[in-house]
VMD Tcl script that builds the backbone (N, CA, C; Angstrom):
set m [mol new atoms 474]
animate dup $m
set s [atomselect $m all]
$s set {name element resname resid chain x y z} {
  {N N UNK 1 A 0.844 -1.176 0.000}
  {CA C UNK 1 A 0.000 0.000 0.000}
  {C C UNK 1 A 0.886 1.234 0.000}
  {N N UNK 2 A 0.446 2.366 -0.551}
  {CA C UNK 2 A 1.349 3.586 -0.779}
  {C C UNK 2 A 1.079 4.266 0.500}
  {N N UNK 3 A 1.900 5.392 0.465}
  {CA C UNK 3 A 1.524 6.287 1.670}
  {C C UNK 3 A 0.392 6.926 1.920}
  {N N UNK 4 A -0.185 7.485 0.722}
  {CA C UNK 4 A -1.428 7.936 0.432}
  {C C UNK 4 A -2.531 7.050 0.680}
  {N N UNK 5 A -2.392 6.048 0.425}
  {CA C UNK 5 A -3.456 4.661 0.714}
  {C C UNK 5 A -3.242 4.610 1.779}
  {N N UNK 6 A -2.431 4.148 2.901}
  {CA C UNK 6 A -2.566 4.194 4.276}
  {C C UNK 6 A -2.875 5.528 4.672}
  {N N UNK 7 A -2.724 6.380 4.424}
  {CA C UNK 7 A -3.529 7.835 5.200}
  {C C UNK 7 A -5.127 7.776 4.952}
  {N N UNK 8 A -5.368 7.394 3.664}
  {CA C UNK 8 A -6.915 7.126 3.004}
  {C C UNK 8 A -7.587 5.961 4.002}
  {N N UNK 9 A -6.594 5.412 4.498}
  {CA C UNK 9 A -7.401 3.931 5.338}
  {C C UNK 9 A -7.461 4.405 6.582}
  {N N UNK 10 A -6.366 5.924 7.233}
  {CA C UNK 10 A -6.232 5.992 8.750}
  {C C UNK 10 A -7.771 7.145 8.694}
  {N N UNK 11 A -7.976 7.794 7.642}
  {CA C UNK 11 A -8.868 8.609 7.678}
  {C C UNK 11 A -10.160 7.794 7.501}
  {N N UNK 12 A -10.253 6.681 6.645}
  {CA C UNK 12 A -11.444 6.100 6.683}
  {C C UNK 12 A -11.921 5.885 8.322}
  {N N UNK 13 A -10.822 5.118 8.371}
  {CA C UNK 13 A -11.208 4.045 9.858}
  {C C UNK 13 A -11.818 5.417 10.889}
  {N N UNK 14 A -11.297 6.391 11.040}
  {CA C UNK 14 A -11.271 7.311 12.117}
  {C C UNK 14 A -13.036 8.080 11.646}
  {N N UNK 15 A -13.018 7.906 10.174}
  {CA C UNK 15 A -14.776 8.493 10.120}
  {C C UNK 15 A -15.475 7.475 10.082}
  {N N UNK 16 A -15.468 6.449 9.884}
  {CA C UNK 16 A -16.392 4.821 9.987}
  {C C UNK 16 A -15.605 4.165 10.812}
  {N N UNK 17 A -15.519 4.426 11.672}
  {CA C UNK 17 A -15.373 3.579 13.121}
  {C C UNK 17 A -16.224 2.418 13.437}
  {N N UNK 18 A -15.575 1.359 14.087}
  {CA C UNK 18 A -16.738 0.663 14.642}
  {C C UNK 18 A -17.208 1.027 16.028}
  {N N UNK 19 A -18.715 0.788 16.135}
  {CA C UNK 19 A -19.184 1.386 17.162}
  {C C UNK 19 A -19.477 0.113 18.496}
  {N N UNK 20 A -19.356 0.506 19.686}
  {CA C UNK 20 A -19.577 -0.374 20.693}
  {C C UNK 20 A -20.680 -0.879 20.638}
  {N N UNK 21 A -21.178 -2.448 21.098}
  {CA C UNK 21 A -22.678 -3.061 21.679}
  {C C UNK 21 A -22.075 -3.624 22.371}
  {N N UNK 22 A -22.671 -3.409 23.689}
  {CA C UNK 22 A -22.160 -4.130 25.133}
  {C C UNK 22 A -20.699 -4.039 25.222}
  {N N UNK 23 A -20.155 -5.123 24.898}
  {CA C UNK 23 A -18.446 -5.518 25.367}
  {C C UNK 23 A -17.971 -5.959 24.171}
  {N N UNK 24 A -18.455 -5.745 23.143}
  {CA C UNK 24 A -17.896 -5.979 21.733}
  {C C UNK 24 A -17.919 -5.048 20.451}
  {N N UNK 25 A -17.012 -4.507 19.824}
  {CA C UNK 25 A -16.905 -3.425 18.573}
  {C C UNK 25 A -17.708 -4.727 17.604}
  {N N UNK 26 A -18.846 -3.480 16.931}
  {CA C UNK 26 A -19.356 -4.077 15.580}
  {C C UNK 26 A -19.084 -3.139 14.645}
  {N N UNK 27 A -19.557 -3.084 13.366}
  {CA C UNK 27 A -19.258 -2.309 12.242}
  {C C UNK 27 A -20.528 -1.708 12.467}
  {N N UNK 28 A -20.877 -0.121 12.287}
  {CA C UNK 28 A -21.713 0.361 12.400}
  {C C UNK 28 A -22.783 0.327 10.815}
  {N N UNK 29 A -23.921 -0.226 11.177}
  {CA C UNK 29 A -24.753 -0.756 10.273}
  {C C UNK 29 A -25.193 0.448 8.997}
  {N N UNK 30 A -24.966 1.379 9.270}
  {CA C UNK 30 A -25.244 2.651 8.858}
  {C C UNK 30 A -24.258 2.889 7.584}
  {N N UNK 31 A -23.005 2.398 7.856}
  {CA C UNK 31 A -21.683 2.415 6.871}
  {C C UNK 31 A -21.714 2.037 5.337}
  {N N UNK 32 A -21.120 2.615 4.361}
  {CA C UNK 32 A -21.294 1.769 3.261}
  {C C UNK 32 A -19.755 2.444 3.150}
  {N N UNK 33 A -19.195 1.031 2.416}
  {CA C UNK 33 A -17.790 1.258 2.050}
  {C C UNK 33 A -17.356 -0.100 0.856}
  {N N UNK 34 A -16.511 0.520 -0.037}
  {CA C UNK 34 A -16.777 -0.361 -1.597}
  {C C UNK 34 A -15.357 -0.179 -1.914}
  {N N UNK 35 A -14.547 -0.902 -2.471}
  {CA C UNK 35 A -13.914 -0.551 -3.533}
  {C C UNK 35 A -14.092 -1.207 -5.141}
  {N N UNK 36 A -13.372 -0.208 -6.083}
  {CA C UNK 36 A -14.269 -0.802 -7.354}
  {C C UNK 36 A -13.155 -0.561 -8.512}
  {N N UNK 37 A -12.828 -1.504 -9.419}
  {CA C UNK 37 A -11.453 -0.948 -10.259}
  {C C UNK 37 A -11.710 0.589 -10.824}
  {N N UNK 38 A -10.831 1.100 -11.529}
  {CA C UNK 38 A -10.535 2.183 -12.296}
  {C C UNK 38 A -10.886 2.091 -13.209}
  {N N UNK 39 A -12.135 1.543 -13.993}
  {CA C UNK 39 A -12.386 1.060 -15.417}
  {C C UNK 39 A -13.667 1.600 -15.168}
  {N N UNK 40 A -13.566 2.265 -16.311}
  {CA C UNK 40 A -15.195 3.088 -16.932}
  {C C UNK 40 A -16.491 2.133 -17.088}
  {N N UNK 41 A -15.882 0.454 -16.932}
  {CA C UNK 41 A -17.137 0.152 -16.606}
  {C C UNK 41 A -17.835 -0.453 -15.362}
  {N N UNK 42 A -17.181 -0.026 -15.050}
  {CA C UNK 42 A -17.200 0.197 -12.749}
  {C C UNK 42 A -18.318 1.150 -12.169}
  {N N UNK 43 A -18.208 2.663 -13.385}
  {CA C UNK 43 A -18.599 3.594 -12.772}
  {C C UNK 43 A -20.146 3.242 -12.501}
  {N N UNK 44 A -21.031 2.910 -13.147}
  {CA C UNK 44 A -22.280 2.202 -13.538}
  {C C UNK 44 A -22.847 1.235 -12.216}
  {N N UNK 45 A -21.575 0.618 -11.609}
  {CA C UNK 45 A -22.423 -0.276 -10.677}
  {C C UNK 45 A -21.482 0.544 -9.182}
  {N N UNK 46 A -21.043 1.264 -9.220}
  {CA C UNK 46 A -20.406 1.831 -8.302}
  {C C UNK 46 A -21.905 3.020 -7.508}
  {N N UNK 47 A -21.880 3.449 -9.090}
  {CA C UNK 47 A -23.406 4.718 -8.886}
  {C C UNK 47 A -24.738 3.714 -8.311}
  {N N UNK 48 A -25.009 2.639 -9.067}
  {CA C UNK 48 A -26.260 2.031 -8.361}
  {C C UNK 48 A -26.026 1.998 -6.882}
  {N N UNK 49 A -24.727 1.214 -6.543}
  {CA C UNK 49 A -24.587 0.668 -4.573}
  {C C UNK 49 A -24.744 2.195 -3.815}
  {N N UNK 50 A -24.193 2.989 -4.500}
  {CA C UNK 50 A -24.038 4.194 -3.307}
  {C C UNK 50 A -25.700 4.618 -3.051}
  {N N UNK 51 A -26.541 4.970 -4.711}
  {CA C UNK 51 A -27.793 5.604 -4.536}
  {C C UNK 51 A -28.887 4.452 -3.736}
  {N N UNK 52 A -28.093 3.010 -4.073}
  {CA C UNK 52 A -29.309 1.983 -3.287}
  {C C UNK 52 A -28.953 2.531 -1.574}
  {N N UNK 53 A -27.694 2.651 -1.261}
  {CA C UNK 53 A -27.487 3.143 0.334}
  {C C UNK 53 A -28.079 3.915 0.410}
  {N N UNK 54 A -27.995 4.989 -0.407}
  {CA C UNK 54 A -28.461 6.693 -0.010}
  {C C UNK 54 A -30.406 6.571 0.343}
  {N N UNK 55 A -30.393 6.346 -0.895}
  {CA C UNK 55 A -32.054 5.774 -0.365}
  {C C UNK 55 A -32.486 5.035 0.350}
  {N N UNK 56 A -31.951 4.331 1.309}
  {CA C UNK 56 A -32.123 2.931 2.474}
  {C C UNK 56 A -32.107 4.243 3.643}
  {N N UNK 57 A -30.687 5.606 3.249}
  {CA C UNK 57 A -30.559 6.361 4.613}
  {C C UNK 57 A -31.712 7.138 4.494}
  {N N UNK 58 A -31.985 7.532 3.482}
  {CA C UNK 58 A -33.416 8.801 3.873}
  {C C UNK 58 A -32.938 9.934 2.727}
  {N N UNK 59 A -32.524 9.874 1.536}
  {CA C UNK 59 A -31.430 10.775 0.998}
  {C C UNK 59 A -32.650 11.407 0.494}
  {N N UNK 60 A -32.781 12.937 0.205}
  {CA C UNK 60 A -33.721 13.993 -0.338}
  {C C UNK 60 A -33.680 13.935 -1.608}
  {N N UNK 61 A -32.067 14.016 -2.338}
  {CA C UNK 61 A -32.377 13.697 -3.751}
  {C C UNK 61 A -31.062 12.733 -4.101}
  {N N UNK 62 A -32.068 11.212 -4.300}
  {CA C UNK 62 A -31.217 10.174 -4.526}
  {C C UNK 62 A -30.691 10.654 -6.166}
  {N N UNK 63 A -31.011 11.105 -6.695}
  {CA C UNK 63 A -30.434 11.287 -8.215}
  {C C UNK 63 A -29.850 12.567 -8.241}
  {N N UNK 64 A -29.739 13.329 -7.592}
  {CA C UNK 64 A -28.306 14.492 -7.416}
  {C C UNK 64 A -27.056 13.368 -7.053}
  {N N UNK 65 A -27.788 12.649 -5.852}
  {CA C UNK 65 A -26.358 11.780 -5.159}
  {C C UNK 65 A -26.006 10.828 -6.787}
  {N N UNK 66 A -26.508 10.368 -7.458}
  {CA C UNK 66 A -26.450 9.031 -8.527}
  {C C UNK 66 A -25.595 10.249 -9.249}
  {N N UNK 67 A -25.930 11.685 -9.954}
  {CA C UNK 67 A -25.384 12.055 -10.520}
  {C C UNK 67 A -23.675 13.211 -10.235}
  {N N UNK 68 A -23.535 12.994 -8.880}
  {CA C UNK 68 A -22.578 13.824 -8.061}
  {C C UNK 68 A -21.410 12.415 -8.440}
  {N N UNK 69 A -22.246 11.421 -7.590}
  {CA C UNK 69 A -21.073 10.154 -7.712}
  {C C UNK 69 A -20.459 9.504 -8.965}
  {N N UNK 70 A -21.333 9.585 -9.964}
  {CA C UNK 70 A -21.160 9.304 -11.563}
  {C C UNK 70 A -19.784 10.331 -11.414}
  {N N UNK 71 A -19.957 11.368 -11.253}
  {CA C UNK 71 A -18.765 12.355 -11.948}
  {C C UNK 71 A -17.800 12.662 -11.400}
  {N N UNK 72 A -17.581 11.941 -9.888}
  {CA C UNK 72 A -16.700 11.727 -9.107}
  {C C UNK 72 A -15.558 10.992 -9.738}
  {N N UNK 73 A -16.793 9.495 -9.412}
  {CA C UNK 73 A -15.630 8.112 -10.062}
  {C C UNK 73 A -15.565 8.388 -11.283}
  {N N UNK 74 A -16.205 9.028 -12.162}
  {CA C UNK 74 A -15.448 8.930 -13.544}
  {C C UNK 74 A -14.088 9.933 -13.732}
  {N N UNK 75 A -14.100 11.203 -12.707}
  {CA C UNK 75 A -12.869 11.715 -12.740}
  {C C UNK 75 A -11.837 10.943 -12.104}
  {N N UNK 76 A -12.088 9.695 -11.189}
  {CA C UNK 76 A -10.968 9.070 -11.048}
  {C C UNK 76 A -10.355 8.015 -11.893}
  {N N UNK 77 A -11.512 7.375 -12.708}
  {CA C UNK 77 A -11.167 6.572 -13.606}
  {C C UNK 77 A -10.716 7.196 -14.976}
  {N N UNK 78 A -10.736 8.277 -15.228}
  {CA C UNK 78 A -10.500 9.169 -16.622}
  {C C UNK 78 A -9.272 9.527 -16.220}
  {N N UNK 79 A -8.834 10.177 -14.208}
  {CA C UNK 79 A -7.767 11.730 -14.148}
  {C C UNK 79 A -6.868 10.831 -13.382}
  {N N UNK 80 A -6.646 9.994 -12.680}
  {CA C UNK 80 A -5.786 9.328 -11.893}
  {C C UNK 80 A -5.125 8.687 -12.095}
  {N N UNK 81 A -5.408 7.501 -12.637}
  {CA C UNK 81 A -4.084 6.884 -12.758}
  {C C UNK 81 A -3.790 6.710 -14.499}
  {N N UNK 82 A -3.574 7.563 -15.316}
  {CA C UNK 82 A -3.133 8.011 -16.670}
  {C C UNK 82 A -2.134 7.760 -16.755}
  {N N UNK 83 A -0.982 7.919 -15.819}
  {CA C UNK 83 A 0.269 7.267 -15.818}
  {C C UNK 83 A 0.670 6.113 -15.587}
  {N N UNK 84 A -0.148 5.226 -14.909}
  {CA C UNK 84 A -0.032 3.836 -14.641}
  {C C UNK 84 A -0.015 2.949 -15.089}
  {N N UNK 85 A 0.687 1.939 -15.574}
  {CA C UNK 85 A 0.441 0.703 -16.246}
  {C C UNK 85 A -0.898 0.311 -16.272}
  {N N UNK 86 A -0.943 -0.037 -14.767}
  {CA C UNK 86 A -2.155 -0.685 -14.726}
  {C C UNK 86 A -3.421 0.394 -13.916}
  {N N UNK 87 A -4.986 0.282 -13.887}
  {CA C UNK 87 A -5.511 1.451 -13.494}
  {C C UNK 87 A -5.641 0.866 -11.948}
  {N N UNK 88 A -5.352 1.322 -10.513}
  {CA C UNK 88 A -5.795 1.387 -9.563}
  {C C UNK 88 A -7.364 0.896 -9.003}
  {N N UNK 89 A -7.530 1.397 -8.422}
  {CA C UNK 89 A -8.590 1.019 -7.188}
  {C C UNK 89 A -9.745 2.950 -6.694}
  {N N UNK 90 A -10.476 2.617 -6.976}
  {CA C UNK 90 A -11.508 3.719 -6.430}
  {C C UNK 90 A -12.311 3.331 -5.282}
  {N N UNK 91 A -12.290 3.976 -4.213}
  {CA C UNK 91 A -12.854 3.630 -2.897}
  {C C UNK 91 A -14.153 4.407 -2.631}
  {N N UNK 92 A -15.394 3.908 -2.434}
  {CA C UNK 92 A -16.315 4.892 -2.069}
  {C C UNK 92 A -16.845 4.784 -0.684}
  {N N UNK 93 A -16.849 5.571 0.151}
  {CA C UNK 93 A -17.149 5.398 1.938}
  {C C UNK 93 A -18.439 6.214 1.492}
  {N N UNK 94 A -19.538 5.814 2.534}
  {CA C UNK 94 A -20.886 6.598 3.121}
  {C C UNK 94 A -21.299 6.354 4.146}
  {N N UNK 95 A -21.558 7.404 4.750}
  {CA C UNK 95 A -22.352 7.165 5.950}
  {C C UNK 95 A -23.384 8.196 6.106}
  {N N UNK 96 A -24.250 7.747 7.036}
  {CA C UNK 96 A -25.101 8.683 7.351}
  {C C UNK 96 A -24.963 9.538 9.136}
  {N N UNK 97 A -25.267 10.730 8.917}
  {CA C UNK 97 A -24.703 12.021 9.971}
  {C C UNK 97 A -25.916 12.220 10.663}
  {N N UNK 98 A -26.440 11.448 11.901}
  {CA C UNK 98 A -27.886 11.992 12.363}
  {C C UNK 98 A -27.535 13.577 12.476}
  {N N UNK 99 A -29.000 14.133 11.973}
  {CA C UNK 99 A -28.999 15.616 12.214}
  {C C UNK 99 A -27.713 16.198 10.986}
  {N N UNK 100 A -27.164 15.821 9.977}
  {CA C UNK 100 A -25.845 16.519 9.471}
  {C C UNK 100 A -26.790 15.913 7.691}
  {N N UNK 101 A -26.922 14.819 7.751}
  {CA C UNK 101 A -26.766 14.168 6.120}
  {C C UNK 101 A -25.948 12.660 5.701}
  {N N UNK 102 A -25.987 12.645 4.621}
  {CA C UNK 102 A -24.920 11.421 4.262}
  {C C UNK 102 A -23.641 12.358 3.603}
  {N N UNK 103 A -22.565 11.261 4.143}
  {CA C UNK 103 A -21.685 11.839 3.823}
  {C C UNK 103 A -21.029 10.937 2.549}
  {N N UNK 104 A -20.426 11.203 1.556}
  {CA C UNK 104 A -19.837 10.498 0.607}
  {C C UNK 104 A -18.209 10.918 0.257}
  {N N UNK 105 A -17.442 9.662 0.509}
  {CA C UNK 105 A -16.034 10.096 -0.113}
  {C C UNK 105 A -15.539 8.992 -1.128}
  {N N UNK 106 A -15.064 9.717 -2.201}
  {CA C UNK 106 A -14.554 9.063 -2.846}
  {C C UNK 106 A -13.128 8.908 -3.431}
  {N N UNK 107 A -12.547 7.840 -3.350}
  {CA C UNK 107 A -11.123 8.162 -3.273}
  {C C UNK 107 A -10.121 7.186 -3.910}
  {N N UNK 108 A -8.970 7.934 -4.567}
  {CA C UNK 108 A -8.247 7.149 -5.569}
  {C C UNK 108 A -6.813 7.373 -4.946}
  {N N UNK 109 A -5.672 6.439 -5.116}
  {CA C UNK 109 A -4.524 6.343 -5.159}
  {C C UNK 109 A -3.732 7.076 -6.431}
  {N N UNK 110 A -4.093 7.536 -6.941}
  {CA C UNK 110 A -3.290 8.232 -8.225}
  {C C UNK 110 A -2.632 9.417 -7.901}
  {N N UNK 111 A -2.710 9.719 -9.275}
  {CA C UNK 111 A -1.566 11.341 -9.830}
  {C C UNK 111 A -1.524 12.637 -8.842}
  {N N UNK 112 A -3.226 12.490 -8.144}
  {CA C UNK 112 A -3.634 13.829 -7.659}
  {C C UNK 112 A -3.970 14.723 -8.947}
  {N N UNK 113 A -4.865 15.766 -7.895}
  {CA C UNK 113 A -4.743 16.897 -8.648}
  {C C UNK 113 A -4.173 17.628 -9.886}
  {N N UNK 114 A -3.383 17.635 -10.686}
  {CA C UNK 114 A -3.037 17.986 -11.486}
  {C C UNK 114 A -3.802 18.267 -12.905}
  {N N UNK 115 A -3.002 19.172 -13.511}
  {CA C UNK 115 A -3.557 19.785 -14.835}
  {C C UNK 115 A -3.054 18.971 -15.736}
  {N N UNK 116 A -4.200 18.489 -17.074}
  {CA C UNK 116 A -3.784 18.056 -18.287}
  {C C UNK 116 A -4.014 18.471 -19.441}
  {N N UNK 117 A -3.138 18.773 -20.315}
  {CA C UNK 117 A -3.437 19.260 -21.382}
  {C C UNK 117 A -4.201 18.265 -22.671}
  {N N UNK 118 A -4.008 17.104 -22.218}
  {CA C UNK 118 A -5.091 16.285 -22.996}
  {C C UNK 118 A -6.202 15.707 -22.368}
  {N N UNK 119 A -6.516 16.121 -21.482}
  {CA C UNK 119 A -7.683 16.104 -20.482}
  {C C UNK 119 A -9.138 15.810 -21.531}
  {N N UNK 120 A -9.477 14.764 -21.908}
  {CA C UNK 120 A -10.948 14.782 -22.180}
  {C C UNK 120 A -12.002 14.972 -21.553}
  {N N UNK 121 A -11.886 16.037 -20.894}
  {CA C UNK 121 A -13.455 16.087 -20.292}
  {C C UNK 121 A -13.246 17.430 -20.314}
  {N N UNK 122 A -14.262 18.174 -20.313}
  {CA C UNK 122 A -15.272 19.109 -20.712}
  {C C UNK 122 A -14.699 20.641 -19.353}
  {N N UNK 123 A -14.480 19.951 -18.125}
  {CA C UNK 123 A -14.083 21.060 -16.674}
  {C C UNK 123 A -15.898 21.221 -16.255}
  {N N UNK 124 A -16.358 20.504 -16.617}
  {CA C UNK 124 A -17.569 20.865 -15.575}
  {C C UNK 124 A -17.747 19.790 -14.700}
  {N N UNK 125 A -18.018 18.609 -14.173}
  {CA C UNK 125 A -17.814 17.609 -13.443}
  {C C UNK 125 A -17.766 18.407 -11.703}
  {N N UNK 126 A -16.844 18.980 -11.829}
  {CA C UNK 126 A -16.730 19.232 -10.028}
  {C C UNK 126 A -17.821 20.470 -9.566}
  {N N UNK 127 A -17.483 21.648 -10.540}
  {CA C UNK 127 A -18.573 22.567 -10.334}
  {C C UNK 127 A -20.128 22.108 -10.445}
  {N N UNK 128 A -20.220 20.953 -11.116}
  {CA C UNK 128 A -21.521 20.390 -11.455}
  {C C UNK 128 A -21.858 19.450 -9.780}
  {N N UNK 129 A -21.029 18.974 -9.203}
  {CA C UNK 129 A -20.610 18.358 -7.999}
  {C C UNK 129 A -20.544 19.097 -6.732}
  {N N UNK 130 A -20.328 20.423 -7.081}
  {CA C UNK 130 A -20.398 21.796 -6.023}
  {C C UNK 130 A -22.379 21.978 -6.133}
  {N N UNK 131 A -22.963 22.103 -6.862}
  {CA C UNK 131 A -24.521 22.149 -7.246}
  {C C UNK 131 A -25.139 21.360 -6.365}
  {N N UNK 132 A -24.643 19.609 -6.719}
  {CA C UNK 132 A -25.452 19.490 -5.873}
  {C C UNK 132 A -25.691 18.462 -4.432}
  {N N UNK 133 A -24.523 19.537 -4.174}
  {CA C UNK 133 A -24.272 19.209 -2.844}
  {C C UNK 133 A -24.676 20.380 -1.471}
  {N N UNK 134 A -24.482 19.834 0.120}
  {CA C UNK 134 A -24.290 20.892 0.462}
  {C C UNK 134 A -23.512 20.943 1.391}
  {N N UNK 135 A -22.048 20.034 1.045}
  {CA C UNK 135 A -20.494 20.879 1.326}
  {C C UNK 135 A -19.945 19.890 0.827}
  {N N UNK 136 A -18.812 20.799 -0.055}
  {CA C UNK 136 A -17.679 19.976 -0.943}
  {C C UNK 136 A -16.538 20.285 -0.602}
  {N N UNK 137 A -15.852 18.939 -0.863}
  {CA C UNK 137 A -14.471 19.044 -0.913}
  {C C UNK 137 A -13.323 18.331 -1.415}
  {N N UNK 138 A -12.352 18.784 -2.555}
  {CA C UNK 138 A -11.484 17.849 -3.016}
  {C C UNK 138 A -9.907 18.168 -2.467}
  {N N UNK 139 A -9.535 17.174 -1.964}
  {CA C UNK 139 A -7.994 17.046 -1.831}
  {C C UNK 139 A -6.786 16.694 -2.101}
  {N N UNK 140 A -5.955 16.918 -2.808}
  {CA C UNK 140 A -4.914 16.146 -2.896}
  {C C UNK 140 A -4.234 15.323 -1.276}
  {N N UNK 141 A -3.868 14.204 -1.722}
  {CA C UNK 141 A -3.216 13.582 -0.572}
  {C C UNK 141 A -2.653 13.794 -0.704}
  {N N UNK 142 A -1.367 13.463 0.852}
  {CA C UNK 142 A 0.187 13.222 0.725}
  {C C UNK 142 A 0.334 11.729 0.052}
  {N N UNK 143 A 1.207 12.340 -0.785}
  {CA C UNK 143 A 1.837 11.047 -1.440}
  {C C UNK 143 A 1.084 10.787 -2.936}
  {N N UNK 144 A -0.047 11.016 -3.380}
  {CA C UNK 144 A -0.738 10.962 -4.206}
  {C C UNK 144 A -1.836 9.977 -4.430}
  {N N UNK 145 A -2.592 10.731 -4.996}
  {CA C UNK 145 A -4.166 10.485 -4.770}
  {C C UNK 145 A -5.431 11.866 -4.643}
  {N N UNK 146 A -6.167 11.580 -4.430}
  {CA C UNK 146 A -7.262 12.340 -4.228}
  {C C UNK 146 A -8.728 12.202 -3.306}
  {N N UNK 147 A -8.897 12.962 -3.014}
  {CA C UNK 147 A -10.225 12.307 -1.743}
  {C C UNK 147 A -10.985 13.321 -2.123}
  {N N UNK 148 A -12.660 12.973 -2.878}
  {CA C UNK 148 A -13.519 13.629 -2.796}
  {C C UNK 148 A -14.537 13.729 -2.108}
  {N N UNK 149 A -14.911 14.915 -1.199}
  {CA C UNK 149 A -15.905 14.603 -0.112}
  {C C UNK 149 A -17.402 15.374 0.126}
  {N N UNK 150 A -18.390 14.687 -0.078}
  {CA C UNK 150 A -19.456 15.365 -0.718}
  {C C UNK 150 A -20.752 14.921 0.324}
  {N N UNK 151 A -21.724 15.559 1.042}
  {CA C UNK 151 A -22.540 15.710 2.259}
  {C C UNK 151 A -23.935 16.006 1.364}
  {N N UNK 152 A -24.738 15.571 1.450}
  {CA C UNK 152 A -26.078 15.363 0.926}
  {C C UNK 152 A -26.885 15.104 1.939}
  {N N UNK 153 A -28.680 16.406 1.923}
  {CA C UNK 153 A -29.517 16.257 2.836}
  {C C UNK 153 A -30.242 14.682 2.648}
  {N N UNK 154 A -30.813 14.697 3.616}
  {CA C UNK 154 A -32.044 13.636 3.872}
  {C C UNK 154 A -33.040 14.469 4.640}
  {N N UNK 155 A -34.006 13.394 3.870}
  {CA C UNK 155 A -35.556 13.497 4.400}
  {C C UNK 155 A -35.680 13.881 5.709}
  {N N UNK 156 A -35.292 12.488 6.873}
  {CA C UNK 156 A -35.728 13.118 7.999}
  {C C UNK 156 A -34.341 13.250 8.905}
  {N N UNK 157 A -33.632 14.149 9.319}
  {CA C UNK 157 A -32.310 14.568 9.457}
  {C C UNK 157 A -31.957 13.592 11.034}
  {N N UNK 158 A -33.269 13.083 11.818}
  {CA C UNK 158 A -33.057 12.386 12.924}
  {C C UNK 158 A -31.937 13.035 13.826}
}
mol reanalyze $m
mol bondsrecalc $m
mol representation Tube
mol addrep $m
């Protein structure tokens, strides 16, 4: 695992924690966490699992979330690993925030951030991803990679 991948796993673990029952840690039932290759034809069943979660949590608009996450993983499967032999791994975490929302991150081991001059895509994807959400955020890791992190209302905020 790279450095960036173990920071991506110390940050997972620390926001999807497992939660106590009695005298034993379980995985908190609430969690959704996936990984899915780097291949454009990933993105398709990557978008169904997250919007089937989102709608199980109470999500307000399951098809903002279907169309936020589409343009996530496809910037990781299009922008990340371009240099790589082989394409990486895309990670998608969710949970749900009583009283806050679901939260969604999505996250690649690659290039990071960077500018391309043969970039096929269009530059709308993230601003389209800023719409419709309500709080965004993309990061470069240390070491390389990217973590996109995107908070969507629900119905009943509990």
């Amino acid at each position: 695992m790279t450095a960036a991948g173990a920071l991506a796993t110390q940050a997972r673990d620390r926001l999807f924690a497992p939660v106590r029952s009695g005298n034993r840690m379980v995985m908190d039932p609430s969690v959704f966490t996936r990984r899915f290759p780097a291949q454009a034809d990933q993105v398709a069943p990557a978008r169904r699992e997250v919007v089937a979660y989102a709608r199980e949590q109470g999500a307000a608009d399951p098809d903002g979330i279907a169309l936020a996450v589409s343009e996530a993983v496809t910037n990781a499967v299009v922008h990340a690993y371009i240099d790589a032999r082989t394409p990486g791994d895309v990670e998608v975490f969710a949970k749900r925030h009583p009283g806050d929302g679901i939260e969604i991150h999505v996250c690649d081991d690659g290039r990071g951030m960077m500018p391309r001059r043969d970039s096929p895509g269009l530059g709308v994807g993230l601003p389209l991803i800023t719409k419709l959400t309500q709080r965004f955020k993309v990061e470069t890791r240390p070491g390389g990679g990217t973590a996109v992190s995107m908070l969507f209302a629900v119905h009943d905020p509990a």
